[in-house]
The first five atom37 places (N, CA, C, CB, O) and aatype in JSON, in Angstrom:
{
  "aatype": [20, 20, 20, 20, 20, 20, 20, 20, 20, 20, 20, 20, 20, 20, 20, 20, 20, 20, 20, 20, 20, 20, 20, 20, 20, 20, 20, 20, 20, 20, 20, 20, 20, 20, 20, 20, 20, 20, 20, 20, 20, 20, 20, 20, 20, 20, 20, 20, 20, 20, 20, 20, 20, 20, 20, 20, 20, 20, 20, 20, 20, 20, 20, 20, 20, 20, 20, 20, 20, 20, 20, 20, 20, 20, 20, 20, 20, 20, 20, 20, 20, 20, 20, 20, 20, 20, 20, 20, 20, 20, 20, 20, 20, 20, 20, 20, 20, 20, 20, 20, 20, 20, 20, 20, 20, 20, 20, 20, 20, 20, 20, 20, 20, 20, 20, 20, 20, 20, 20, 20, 20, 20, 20, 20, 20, 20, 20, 20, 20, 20, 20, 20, 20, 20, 20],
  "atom_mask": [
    [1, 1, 1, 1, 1],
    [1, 1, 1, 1, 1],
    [1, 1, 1, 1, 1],
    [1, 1, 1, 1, 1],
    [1, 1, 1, 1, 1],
    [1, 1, 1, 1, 1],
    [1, 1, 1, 1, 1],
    [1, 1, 1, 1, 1],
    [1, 1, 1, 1, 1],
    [1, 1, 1, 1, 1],
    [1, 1, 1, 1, 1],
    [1, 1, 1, 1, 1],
    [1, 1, 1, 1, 1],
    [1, 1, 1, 1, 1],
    [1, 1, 1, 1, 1],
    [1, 1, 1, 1, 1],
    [1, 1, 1, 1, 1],
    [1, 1, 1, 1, 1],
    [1, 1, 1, 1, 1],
    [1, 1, 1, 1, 1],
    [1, 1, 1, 1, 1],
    [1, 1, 1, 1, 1],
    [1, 1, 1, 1, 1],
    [1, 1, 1, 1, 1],
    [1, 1, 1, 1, 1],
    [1, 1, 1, 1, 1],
    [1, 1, 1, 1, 1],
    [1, 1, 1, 1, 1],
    [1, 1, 1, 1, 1],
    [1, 1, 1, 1, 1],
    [1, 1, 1, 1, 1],
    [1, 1, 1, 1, 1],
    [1, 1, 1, 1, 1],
    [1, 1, 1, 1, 1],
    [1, 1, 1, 1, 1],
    [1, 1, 1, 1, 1],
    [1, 1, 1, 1, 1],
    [1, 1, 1, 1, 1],
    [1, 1, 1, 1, 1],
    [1, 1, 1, 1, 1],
    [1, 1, 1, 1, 1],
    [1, 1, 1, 1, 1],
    [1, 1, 1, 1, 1],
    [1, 1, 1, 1, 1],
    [1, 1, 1, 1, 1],
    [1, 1, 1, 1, 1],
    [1, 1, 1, 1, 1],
    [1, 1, 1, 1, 1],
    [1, 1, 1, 1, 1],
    [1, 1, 1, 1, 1],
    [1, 1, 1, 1, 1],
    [1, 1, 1, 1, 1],
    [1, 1, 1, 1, 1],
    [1, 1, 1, 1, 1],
    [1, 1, 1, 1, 1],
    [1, 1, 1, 1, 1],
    [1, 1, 1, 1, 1],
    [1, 1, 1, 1, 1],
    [1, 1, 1, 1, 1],
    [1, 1, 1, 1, 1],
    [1, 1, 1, 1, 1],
    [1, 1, 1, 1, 1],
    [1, 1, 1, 1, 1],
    [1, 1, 1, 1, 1],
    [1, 1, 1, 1, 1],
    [1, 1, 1, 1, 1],
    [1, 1, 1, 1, 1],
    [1, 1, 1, 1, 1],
    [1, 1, 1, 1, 1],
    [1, 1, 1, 1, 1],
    [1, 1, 1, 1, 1],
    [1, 1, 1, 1, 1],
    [1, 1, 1, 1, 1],
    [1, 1, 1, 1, 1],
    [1, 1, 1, 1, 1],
    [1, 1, 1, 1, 1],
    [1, 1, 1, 1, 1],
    [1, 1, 1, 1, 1],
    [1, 1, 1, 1, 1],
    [1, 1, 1, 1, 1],
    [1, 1, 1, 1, 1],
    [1, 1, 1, 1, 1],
    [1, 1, 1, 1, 1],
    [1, 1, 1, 1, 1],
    [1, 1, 1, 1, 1],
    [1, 1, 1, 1, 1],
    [1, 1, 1, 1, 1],
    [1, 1, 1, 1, 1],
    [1, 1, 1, 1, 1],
    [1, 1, 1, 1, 1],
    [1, 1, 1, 1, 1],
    [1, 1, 1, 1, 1],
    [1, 1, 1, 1, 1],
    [1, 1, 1, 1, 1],
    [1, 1, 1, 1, 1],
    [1, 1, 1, 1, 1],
    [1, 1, 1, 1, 1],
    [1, 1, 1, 1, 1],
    [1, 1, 1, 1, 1],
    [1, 1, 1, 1, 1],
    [1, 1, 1, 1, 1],
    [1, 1, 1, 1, 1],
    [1, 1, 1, 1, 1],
    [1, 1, 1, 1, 1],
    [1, 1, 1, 1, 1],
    [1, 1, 1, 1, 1],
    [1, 1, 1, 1, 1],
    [1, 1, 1, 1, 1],
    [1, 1, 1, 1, 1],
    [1, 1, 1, 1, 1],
    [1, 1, 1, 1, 1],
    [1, 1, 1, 1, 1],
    [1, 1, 1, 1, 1],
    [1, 1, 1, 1, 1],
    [1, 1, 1, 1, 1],
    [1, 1, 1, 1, 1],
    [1, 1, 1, 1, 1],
    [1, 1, 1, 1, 1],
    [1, 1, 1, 1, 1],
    [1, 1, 1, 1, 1],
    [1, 1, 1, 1, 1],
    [1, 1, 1, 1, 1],
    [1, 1, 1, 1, 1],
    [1, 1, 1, 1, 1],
    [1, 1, 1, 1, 1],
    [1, 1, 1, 1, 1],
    [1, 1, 1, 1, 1],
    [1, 1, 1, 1, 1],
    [1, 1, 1, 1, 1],
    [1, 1, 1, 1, 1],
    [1, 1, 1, 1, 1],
    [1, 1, 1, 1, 1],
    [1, 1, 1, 1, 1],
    [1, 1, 1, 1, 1],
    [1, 1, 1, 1, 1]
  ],
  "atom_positions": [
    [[17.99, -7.72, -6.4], [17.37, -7.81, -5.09], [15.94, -7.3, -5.17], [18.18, -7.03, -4.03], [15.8, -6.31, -5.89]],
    [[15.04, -7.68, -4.68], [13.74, -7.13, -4.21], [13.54, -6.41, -2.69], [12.81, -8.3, -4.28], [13.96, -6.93, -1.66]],
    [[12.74, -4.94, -2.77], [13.02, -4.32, -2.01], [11.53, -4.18, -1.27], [13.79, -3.27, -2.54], [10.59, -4.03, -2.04]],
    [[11.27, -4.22, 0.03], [9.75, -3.86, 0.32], [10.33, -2.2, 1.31], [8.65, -5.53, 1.52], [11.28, -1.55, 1.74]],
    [[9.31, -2.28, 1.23], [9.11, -0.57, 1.56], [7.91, -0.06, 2.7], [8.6, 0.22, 0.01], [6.92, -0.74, 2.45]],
    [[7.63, 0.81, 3.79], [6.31, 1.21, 3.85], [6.17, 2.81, 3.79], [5.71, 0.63, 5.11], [6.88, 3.6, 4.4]],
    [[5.31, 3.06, 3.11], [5.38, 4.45, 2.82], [3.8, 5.19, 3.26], [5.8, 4.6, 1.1], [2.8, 4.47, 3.34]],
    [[3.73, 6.77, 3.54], [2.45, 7.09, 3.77], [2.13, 7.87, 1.97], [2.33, 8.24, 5.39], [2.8, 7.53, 1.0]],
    [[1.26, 8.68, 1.92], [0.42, 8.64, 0.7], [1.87, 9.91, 0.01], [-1.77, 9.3, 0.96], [1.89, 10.17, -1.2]],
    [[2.73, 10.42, 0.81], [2.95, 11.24, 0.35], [5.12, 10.77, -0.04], [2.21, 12.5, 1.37], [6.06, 11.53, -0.24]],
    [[5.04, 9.31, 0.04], [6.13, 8.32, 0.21], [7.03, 8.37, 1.07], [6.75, 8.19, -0.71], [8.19, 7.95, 0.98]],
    [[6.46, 8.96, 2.01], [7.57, 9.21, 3.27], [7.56, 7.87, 3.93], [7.12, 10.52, 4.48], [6.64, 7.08, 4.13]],
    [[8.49, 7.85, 4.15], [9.32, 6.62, 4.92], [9.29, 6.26, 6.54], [10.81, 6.91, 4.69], [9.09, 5.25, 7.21]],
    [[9.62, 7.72, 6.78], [9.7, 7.83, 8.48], [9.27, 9.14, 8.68], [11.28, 7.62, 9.25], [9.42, 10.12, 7.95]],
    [[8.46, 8.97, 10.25], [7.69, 10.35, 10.56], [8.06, 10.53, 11.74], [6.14, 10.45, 10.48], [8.35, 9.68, 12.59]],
    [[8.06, 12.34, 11.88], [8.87, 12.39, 13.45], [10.11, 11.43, 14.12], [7.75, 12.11, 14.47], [10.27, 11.24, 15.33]],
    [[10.97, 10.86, 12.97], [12.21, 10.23, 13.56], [11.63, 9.09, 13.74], [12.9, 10.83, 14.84], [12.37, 8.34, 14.39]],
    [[10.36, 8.5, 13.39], [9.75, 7.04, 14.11], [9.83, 6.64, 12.55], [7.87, 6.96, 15.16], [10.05, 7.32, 11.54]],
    [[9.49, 4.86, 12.83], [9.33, 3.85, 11.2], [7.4, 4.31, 11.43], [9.98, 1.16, 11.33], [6.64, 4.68, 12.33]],
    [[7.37, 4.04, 10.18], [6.08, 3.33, 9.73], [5.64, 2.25, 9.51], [5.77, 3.55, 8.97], [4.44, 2.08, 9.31]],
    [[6.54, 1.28, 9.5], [6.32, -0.21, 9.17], [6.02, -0.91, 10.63], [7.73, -0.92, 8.36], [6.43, -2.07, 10.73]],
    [[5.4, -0.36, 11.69], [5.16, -1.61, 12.82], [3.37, -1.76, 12.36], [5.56, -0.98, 15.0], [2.78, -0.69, 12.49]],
    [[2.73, -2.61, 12.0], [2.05, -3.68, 11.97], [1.86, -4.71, 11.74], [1.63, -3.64, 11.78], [1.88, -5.24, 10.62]],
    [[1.56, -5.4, 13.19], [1.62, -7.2, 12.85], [1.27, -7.77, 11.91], [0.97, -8.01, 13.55], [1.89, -8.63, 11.29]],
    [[-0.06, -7.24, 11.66], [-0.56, -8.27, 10.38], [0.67, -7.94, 9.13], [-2.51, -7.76, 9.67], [1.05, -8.83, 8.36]],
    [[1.16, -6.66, 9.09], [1.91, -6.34, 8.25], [3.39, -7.36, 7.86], [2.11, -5.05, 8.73], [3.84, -7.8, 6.8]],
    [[3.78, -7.44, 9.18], [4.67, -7.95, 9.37], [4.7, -9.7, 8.98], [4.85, -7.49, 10.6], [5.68, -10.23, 8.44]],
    [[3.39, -10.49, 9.39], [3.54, -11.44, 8.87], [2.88, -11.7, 7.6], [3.37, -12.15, 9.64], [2.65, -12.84, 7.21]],
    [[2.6, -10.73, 7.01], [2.1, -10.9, 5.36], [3.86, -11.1, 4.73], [1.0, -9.02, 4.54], [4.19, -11.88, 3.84]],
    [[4.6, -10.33, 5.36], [5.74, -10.51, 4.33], [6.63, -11.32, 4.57], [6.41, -9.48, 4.07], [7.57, -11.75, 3.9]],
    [[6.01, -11.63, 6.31], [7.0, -13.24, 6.47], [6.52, -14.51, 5.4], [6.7, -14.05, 8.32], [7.25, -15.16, 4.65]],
    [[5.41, -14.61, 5.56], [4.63, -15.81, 4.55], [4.76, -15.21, 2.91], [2.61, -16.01, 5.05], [4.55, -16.1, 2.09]],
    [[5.09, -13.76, 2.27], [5.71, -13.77, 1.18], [6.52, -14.14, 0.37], [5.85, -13.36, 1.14], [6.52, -14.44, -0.83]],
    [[7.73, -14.04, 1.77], [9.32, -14.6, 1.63], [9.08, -16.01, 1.82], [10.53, -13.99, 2.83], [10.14, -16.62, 1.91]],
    [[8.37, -16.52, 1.89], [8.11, -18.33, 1.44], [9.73, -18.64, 2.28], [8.04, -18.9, -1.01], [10.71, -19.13, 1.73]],
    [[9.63, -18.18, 3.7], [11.0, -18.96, 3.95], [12.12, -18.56, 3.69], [11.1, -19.98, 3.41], [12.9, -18.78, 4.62]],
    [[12.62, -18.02, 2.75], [13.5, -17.47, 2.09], [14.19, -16.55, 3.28], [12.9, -16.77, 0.82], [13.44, -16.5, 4.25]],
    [[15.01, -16.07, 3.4], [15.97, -14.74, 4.26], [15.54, -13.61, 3.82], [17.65, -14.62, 4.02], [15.47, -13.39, 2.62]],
    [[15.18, -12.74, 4.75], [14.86, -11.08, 4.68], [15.76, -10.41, 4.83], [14.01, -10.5, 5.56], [15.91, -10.59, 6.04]],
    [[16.69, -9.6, 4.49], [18.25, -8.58, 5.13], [17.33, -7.6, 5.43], [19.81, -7.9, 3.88], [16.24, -7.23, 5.0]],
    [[18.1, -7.29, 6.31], [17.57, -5.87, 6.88], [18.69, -5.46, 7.76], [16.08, -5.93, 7.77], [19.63, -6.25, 7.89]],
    [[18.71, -3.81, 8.68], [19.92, -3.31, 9.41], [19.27, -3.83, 10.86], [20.32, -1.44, 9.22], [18.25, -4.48, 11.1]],
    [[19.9, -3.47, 11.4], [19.94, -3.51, 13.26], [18.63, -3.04, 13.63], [21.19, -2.37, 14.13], [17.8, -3.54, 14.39]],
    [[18.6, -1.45, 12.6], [17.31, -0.7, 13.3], [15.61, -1.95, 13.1], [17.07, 1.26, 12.12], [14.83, -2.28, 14.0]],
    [[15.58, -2.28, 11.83], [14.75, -3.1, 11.55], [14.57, -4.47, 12.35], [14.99, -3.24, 10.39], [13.51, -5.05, 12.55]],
    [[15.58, -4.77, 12.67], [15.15, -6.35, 13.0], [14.64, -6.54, 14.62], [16.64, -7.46, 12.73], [14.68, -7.58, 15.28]],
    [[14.21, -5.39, 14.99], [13.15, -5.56, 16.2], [11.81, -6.22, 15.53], [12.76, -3.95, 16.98], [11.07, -7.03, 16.09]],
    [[11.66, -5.77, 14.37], [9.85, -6.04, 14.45], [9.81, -7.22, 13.98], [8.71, -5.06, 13.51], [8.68, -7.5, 13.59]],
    [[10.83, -8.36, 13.8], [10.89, -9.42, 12.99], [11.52, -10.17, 14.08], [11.6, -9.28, 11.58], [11.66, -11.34, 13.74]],
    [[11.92, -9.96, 15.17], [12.64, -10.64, 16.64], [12.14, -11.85, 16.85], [12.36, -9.86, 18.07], [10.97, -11.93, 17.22]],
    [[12.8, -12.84, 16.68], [12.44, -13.93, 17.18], [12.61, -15.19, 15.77], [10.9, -13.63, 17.85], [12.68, -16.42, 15.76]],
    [[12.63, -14.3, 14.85], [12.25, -15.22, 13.5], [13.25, -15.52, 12.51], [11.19, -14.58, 12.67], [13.61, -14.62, 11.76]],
    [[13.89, -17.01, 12.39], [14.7, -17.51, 11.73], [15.12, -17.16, 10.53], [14.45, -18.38, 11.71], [16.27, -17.39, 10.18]],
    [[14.39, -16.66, 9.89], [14.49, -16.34, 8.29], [15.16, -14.52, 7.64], [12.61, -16.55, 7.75], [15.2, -14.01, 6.51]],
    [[15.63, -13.96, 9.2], [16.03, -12.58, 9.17], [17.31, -12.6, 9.12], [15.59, -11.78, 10.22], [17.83, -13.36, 9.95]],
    [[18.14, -11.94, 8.34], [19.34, -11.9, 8.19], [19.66, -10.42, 8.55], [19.7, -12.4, 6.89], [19.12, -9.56, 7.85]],
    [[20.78, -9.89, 9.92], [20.91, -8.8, 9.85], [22.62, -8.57, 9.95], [19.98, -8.22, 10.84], [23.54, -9.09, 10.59]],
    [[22.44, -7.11, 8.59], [23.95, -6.56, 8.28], [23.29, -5.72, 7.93], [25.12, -7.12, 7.34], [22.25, -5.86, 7.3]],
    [[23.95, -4.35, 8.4], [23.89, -2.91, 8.61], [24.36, -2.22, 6.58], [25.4, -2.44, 10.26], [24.07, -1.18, 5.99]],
    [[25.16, -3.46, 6.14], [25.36, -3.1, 5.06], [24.82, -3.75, 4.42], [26.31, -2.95, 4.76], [25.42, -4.23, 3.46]],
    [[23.06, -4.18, 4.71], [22.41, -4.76, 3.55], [22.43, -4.71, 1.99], [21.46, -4.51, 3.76], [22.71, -5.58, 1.16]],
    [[22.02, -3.38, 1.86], [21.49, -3.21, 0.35], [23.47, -3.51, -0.33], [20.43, -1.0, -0.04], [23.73, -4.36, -1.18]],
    [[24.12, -2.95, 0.07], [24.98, -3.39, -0.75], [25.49, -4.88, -0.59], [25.95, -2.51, -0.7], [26.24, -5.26, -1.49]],
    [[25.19, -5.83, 0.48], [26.04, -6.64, -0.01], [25.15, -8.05, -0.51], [27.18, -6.85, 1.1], [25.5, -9.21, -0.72]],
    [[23.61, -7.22, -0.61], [22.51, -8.25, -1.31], [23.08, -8.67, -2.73], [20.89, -7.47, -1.55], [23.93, -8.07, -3.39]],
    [[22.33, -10.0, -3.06], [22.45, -10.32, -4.22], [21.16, -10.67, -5.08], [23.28, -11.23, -4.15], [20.04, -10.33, -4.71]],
    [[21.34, -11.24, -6.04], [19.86, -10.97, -7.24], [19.04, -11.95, -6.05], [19.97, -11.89, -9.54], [19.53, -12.58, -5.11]],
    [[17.81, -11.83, -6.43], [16.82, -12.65, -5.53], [17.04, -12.37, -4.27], [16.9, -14.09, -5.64], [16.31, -13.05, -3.55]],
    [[17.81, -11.56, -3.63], [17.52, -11.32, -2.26], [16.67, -10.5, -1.71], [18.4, -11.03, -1.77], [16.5, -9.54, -2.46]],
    [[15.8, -10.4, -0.39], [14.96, -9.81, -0.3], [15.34, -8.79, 0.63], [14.02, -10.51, -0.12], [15.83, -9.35, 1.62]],
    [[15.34, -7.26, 0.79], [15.16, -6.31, 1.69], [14.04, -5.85, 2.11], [15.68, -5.48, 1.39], [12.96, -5.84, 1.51]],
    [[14.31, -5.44, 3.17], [13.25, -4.86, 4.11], [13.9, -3.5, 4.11], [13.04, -5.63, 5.71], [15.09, -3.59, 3.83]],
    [[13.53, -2.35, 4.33], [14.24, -0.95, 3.95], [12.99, -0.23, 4.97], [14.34, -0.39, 1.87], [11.76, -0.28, 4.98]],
    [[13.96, 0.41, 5.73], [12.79, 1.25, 6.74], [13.62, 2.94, 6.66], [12.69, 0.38, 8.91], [13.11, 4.03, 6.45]],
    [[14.87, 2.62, 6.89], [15.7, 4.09, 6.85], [16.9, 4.15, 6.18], [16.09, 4.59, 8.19], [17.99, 4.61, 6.55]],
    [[16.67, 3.82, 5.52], [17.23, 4.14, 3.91], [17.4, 4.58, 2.64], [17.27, 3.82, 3.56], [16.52, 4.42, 1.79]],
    [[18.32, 5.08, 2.44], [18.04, 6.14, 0.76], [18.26, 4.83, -0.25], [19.67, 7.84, 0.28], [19.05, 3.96, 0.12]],
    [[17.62, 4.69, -1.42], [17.37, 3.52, -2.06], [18.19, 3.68, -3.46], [15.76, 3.29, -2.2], [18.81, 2.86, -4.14]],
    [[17.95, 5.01, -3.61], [18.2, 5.75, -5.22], [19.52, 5.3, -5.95], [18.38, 7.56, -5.11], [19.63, 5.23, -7.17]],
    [[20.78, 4.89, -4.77], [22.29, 4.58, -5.56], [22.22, 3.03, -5.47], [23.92, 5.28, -4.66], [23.18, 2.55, -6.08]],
    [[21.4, 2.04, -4.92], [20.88, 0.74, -5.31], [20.02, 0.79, -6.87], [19.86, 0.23, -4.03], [19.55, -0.23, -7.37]],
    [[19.98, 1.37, -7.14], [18.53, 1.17, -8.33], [19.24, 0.42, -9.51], [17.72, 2.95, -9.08], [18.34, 0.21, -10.32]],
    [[20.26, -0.02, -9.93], [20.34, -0.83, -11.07], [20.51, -2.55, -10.23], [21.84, -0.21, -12.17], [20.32, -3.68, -10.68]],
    [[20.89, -2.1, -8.99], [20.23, -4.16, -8.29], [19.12, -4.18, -7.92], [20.9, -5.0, -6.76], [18.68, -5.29, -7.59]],
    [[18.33, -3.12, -7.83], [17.01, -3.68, -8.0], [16.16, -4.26, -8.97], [16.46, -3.02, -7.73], [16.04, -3.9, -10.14]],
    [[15.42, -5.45, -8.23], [14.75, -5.99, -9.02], [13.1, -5.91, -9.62], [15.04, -6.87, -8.6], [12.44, -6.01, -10.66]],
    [[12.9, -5.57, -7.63], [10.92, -5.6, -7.52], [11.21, -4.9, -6.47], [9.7, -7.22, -7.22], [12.0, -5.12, -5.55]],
    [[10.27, -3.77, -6.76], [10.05, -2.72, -5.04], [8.69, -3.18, -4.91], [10.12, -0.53, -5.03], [8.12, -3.0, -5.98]],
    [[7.88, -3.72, -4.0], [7.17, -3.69, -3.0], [6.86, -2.55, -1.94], [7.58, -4.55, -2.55], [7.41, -2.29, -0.87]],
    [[5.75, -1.95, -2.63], [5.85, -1.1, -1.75], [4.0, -0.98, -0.7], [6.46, 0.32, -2.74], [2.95, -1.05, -1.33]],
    [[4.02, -0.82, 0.7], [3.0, -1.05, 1.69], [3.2, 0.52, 1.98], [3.26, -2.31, 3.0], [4.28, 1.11, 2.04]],
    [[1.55, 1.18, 2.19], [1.29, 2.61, 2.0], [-0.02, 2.14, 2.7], [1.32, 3.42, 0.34], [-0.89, 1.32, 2.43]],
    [[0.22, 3.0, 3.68], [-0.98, 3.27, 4.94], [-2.19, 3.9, 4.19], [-0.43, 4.49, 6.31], [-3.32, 3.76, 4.66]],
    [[-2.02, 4.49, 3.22], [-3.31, 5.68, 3.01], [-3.73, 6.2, 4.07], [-4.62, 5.22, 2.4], [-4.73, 6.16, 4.79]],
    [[-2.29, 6.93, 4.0], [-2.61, 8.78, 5.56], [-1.13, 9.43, 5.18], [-2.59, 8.2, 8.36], [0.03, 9.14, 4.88]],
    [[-1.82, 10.26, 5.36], [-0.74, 11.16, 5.5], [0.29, 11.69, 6.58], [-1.2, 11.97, 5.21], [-0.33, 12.37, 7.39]],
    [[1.64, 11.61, 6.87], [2.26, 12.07, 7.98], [3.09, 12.82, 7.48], [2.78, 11.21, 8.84], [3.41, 12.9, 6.3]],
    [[3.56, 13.53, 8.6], [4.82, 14.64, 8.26], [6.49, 13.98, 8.47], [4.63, 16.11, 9.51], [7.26, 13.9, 9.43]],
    [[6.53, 13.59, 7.15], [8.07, 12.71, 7.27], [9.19, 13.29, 7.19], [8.34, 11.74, 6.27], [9.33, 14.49, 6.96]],
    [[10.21, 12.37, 7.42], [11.48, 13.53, 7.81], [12.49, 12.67, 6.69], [12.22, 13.59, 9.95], [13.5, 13.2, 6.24]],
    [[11.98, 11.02, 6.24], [13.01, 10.49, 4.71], [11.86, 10.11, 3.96], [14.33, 8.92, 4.82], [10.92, 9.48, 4.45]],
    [[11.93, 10.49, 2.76], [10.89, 9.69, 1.64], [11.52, 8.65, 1.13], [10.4, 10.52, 0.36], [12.73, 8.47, 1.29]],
    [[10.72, 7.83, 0.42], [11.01, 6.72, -0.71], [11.59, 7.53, -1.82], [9.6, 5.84, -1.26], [10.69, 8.06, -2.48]],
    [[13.04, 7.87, -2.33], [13.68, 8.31, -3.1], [14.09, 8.03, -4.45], [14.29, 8.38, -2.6], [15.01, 8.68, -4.97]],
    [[13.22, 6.76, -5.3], [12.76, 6.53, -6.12], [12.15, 6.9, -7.05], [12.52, 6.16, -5.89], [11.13, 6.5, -6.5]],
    [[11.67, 7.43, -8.27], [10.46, 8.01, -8.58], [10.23, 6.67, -9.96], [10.61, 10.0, -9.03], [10.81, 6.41, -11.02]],
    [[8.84, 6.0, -9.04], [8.86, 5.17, -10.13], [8.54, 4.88, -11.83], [8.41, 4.63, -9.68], [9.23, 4.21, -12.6]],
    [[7.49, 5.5, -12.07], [7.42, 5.65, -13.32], [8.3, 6.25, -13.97], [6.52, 6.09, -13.58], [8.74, 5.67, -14.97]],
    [[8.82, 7.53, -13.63], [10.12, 7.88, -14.71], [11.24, 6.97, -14.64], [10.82, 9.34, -14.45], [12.22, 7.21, -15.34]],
    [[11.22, 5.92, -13.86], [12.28, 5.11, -14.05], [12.42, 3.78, -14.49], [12.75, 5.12, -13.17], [13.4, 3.05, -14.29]],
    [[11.12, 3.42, -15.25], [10.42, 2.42, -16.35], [9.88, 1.35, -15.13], [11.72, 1.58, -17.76], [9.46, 0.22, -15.35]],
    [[9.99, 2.08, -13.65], [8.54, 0.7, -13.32], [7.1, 0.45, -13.19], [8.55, 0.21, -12.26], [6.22, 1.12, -12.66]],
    [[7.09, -0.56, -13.73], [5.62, -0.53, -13.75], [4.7, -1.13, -13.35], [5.28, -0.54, -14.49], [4.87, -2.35, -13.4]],
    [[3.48, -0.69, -12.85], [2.72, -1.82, -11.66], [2.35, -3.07, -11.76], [1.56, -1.48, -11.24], [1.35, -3.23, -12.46]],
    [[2.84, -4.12, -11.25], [2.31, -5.47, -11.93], [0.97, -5.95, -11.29], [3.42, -6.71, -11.74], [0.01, -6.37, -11.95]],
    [[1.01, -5.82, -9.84], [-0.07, -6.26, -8.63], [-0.32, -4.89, -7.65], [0.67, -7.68, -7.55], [0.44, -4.06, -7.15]],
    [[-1.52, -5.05, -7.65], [-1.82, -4.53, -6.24], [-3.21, -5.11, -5.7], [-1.86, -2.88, -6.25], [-4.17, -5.69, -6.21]],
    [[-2.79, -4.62, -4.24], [-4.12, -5.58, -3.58], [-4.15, -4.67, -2.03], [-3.64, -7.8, -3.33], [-3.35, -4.0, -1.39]],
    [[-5.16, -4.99, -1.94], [-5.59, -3.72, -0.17], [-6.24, -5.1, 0.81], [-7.64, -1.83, -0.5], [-6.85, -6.08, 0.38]],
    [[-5.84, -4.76, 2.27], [-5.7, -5.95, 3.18], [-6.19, -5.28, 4.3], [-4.23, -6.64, 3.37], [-5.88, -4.09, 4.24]],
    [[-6.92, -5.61, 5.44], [-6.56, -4.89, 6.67], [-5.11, -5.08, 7.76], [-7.72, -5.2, 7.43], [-4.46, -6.11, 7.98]],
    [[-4.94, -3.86, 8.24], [-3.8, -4.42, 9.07], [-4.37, -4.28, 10.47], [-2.31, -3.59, 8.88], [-5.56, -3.97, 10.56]],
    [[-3.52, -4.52, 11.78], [-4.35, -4.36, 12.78], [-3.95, -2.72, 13.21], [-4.11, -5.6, 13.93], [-4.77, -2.14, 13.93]],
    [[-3.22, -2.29, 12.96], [-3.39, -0.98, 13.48], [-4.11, 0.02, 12.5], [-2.05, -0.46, 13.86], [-4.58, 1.12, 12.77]],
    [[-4.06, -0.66, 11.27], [-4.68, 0.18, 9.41], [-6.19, -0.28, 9.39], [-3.71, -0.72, 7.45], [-6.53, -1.44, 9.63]],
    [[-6.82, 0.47, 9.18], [-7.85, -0.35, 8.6], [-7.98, -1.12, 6.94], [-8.9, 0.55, 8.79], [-8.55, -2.08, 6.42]],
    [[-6.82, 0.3, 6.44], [-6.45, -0.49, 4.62], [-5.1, -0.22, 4.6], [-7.26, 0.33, 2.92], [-4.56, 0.87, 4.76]],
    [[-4.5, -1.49, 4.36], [-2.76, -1.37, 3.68], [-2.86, -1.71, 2.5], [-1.49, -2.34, 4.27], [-3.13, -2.89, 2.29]],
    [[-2.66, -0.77, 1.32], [-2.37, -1.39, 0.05], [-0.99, -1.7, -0.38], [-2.89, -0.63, -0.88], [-0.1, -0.87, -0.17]],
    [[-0.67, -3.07, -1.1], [0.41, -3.48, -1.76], [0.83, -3.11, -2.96], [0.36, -4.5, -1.83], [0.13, -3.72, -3.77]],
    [[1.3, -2.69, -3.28], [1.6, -2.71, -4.59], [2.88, -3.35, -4.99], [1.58, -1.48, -5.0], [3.77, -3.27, -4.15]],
    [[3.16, -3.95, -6.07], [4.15, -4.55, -6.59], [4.81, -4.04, -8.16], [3.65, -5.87, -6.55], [4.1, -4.14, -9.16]],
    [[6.32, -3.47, -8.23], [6.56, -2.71, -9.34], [7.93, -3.89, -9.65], [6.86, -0.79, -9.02], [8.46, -4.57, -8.77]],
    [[8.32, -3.9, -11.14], [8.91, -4.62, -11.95], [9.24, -3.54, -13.37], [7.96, -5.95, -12.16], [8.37, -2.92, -13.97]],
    [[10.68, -3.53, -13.69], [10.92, -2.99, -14.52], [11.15, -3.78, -15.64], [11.66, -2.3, -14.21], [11.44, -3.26, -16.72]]
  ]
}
């Protein structure tokens, strides 16, 4: 499975009990990623994607994904998925917040390694960088 992520500089996930992942532009960079394809994601997630055909929601995503499937992961521990992962994607505000779940991953000690990255504006960011990891 391929996993996207949004994290602040310090890989926190969620701040003050809130996501980090609401920006539009954000949001449709990874609709036009998924080329169409189905996104899984839980209940909590599929507000910011409302309306759009290509969202698949089950609360028991990550486990009942398969190779090539794509997640969206907003409040989730990732770490007992890591041998179905395929590609983490990960979107990082560059700021810092005081989070309450991190990205529980640690990528380099766990042989991934950066293939892409690229910095975009979002509308609430002035820079979202992408990065793309592959083991």
């Amino acid at each position: 499975m391929q996993v996207i992520v949004c994290v602040d500089d310090d890989m926190g996930m969620f701040f003050n009990h809130r996501r980090q992942s609401r920006d539009r532009i954000l949001i449709q960079r990874i609709l036009e990623s998924a080329k169409g394809k189905r996104i899984f994601m839980n209940t909590y997630s599929a507000e910011l994607f409302e309306g759009n055909e290509n969202i698949c929601i089950d609360d028991d995503f990550l486990k009942n994904a398969g190779d090539g499937d794509i997640c969206f992961v907003e409040n989730e521990a990732l770490s007992g998925y890591m041998e179905k992962i395929e590609k983490i994607i990960v979107y990082k505000w560059n700021r810092r917040y005081p989070a309450d779940l991190y990205f529980d991953i640690a990528l380099a000690p766990n042989g991934w390694q950066l293939v892409e990255s690229y910095d975009f504006k979002g509308y609430s960011h002035e820079k979202i960088s992408e990065e793309v990891y592959e083991r």
